[in-house]
C-alpha positions in Angstrom: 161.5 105.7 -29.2 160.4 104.2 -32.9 157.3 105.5 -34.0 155.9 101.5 -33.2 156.5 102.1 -29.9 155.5 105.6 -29.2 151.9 103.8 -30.9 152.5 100.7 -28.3 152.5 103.5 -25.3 149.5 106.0 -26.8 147.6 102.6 -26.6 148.0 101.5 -23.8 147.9 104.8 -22.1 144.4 105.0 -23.4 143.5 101.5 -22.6 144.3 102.7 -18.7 142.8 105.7 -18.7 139.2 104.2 -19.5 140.0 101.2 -17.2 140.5 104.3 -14.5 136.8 105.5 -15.4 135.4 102.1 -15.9 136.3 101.9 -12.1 135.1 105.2 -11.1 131.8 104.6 -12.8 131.7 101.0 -10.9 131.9 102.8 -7.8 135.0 100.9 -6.8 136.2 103.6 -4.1 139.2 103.2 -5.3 139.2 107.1 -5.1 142.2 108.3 -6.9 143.5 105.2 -7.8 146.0 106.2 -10.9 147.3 109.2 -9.5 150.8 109.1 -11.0 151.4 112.6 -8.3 153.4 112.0 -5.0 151.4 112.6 -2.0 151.5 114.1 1.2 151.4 111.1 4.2 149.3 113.7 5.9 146.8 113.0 2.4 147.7 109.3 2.2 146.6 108.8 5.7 143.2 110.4 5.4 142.7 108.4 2.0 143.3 105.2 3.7 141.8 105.3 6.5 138.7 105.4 4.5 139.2 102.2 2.9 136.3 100.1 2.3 136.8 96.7 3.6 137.0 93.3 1.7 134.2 91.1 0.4 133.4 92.7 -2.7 133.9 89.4 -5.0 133.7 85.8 -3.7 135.9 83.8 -6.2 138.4 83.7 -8.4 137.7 82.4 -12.0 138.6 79.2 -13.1 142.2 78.9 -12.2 145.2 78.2 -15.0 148.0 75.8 -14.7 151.7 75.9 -15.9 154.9 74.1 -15.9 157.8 76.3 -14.3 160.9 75.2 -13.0 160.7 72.7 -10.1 156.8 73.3 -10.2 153.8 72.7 -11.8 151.9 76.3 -10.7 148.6 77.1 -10.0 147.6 80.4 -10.4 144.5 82.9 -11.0 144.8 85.8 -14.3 143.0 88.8 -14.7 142.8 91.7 -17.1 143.7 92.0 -20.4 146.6 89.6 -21.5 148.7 92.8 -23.4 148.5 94.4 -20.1 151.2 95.7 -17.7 151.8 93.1 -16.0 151.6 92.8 -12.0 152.7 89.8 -9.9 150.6 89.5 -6.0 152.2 87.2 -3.3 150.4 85.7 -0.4 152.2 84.6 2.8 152.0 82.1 5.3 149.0 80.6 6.4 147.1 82.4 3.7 146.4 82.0 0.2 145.7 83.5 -3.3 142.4 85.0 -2.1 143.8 87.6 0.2 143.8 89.6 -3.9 140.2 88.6 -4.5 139.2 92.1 -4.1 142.5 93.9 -4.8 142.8 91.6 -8.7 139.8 93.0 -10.1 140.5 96.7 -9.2 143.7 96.6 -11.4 142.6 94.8 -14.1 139.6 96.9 -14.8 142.5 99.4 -15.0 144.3 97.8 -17.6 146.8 95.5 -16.3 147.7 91.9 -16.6 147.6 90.3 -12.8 149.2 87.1 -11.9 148.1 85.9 -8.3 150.4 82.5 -8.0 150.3 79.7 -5.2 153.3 79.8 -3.5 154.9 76.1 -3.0 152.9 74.0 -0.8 149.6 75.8 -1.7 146.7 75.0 -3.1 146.6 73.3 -7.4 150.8 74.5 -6.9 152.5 71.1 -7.4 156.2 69.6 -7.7 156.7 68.0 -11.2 159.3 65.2 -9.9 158.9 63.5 -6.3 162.2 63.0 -5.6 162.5 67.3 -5.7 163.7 68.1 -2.2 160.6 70.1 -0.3 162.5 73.2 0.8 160.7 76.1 2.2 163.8 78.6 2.1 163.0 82.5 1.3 165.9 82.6 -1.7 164.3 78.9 -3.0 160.3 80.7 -3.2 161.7 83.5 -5.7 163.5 81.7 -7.9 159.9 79.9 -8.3 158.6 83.2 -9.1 161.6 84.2 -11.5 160.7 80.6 -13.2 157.3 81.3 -13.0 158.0 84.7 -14.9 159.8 83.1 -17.5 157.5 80.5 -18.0 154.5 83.2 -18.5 157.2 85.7 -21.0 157.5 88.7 -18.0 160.3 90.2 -18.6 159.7 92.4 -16.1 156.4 93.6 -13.4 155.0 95.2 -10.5 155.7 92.7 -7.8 153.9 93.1 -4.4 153.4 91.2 -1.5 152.8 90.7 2.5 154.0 87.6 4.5 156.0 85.4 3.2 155.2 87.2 -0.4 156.8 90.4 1.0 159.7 88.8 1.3 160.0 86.9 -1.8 159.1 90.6 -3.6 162.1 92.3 -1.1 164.4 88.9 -2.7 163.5 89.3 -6.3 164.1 93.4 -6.1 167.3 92.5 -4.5 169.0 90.1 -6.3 167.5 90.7 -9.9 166.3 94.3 -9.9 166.4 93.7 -13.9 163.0 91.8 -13.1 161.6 93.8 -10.8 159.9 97.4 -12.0 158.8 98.4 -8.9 157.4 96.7 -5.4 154.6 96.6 -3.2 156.0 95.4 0.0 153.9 95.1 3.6 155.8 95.3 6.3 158.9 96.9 4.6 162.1 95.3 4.5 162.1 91.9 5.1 165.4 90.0 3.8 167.3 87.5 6.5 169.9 85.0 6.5 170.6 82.0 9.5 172.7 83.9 11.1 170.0 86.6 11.4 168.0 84.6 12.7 170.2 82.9 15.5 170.2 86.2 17.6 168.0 86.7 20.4 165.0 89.0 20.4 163.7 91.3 23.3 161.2 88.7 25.1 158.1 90.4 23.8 158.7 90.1 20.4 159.9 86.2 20.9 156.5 85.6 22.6 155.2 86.7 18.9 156.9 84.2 17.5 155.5 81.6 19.4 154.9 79.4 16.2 157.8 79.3 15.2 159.7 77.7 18.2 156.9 75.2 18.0 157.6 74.2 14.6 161.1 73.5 15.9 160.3 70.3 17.5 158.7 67.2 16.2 155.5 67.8 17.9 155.0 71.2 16.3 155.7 69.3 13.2 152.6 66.7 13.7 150.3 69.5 15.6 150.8 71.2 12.7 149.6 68.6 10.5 146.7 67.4 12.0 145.2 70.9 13.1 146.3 73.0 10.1 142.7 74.0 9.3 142.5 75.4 13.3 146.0 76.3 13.4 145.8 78.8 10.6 142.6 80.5 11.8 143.9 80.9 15.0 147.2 82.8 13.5 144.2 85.0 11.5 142.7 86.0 14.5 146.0 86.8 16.4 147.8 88.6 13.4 144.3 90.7 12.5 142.5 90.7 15.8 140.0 93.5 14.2 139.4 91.7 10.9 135.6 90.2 11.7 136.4 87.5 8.7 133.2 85.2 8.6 133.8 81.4 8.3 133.2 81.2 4.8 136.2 84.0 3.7 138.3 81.8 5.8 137.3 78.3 4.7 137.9 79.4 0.8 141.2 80.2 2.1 141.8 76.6 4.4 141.5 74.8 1.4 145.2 75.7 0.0 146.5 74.1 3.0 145.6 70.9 2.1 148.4 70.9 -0.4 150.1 67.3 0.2 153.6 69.0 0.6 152.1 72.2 2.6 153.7 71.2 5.8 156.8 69.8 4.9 157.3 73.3 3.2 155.8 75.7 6.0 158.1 73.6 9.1 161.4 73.6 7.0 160.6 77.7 6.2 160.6 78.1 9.3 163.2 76.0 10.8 165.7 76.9 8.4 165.1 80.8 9.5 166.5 79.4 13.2 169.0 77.4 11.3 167.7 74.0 12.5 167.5 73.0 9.2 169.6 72.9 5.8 169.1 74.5 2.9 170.4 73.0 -1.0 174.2 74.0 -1.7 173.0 75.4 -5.3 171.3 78.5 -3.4 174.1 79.2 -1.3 175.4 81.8 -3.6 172.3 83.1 -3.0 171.7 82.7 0.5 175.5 84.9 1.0 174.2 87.9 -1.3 171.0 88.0 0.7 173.3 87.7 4.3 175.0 91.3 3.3 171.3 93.0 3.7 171.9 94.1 0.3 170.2 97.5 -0.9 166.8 97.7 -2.9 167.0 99.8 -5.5 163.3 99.7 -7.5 160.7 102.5 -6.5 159.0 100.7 -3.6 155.8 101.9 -1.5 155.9 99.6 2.2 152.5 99.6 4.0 151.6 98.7 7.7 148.3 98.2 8.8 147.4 100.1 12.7 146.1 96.7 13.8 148.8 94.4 12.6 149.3 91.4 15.7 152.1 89.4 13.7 156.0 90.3 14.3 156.8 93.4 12.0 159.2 95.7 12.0 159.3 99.2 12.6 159.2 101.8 9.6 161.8 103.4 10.8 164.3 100.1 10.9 164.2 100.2 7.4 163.2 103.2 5.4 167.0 103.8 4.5 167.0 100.1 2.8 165.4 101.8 -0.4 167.5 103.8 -2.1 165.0 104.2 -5.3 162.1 106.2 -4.9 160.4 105.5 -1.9 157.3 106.3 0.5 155.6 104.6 3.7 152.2 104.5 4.3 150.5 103.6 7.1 147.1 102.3 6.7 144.6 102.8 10.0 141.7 101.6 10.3 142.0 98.0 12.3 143.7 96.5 9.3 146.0 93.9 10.4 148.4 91.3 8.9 146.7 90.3 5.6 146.4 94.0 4.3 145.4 93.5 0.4 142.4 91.5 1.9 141.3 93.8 4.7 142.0 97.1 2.3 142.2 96.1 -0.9 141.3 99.5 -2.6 144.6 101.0 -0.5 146.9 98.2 -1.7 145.4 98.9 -5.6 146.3 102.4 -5.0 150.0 101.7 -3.9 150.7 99.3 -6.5 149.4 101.9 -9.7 151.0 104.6 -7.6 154.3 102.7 -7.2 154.1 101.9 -11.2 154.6 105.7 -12.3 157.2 106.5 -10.1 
């Protein structure tokens, strides 16, 4: 290391360690936060399940605007702009909020955080109208990849749930070079078509009811015209001990009135059941990600007690990570949307997940 660089590193070493006290002195209860140490689960467990709940911070400030790739992307920055730097995914049917509370906890600890609308979501927008509106998993991280390059990351934290947990499992996969380390609820969650064409046990197809329903054309127009009810409805069933008020919700609704938000949510989903194509330039893609390739980056996966979406088990995919790797289960009625419901538990993972 050049004697620049070892003054690059004292820097921003100290920069994090009083962003650390800044948040201990704010009475975050983050608790131990930047611990860099492993940790018992027995320890992890009893730290979670303490989690103060959301609501800490409303808004977002005023939201930033770049050309990348296919898309013109909407997104929300916080911390210093020399920090580490630390990517947050939403999923499906939520939005950039779900890290209102979870943003302002790593930034205060010195890190650059990028909290992007997906495609289909909120200020998110395609530069050409002739672009094809495809909702395929491989299709939403090369948006992140562009979206990357467009902002000059080489390389960051990425971490997700939803749909953003598995455009975090994608990225790790297929460009680990890009990837430092992941944050991913709900574990391992790469598919293909053919994955999807095999029959479940008939409990866990009665979870995805949705999905069969955004097979047909009616799903497609009930989805439209009830969106705002449809999505809180899917809140209440994937968290049903999340007591979100109307107004945490309604800050949220507004990202699905995205003009192409349907169009990208039905063929997601339809293309999973292969019912619907994908674009031949991603097949390449799409064939790497049918082998259930490996992760390799240090990874922490998270799993709420109360989670009501379809999941998989922990144990289905623990040996999927062959870096450094931990599980944590988070109790305490927290449900799908985990960085909103325990924010200062997903903070924790992701500085935890950085020093491994």
């Amino acid at each position: 290391m050049s004697a620049l660089n070892k003054s690059q590193e004292i820097k921003y070493n100290r920069r994090r360690f009083l962003g650390i006290a800044a948040i201990s002195v704010a009475g975050a209860k983050v608790g131990m936060i930047a611990s860099a140490s492993a940790q018992s689960k027995k320890t992890n467990s009893a730290a979670h399940a303490n989690s103060t709940k959301s609501g800490t911070n409303a808004l977002f400030g005023p939201l930033r605007q770049i050309d990348a790739g296919l898309l013109n992307v909407g997104y929300a920055e916080a911390g210093p702009a020399n920090g580490r730097p630390i990517i947050l995914l939403h999923g499906w049917p939520y939005d950039i909020h779900s890290y209102v509370d979870v943003a302002p906890l790593l930034a205060s600890a010195g890190y650059r955080v990028i909290v992007p609308y997906l495609r289909g979501y909120g200020t998110t927008r395609f530069l050409s109208a002739e672009t094809f509106r495809n909702g395929q998993p491989s299709v939403v991280a090369v948006d992140i990849t562009a979206l990357m390059d467009a902002l000059k990351i080489d390389k960051a934290v990425i971490a997700g749930f939803d749909w953003g947990a598995r455009t975090a499992n994608i990225i790790a996969a297929l460009w680990p070079e890009r990837c430092k380390a992941m944050v991913s609820v709900s574990g391992y969650l790469i598919g293909s078509q053919e994955s999807g064409k095999m029959p479940l046990p008939p409990n866990a197809e009665l979870q995805w009811w949705y999905q069969f329903y955004f097979a047909t054309e009616r799903g497609r127009i009930g989805y439209d015209e009830n969106r705002h009810d449809f999505a809180k409805l899917i809140w209440k069933q994937a968290s049903p001990k999340w007591s979100f008020d109307d107004a945490t919700f309604e800050r949220s609704a507004q990202a699905f009135n995205n003009p192409d938000h349907v169009d990208i949510a039905i063929h997601n989903y339809r293309w999973r059941l292969a019912l619907a194509q994908g674009e031949a330039k991603y097949d390449d893609l799409e064939k790497r990600l049918a082998e259930s390739p490996m992760i390799t980056v240090p990874t922490i996966t998270m799993e709420g007690d109360a989670n009501g979406a379809p999941h998989p088990e922990p144990d289905s995919y623990a040996k999927k990570f062959s870096g450094k790797y931990e599980h944590r289960d988070i109790r305490g009625g927290v449900g799908h949307n985990l960085p909103q419901e325990a924010p200062e538990a997903f903070a924790k993972a992701v500085v935890d997940v950085d020093h491994y």
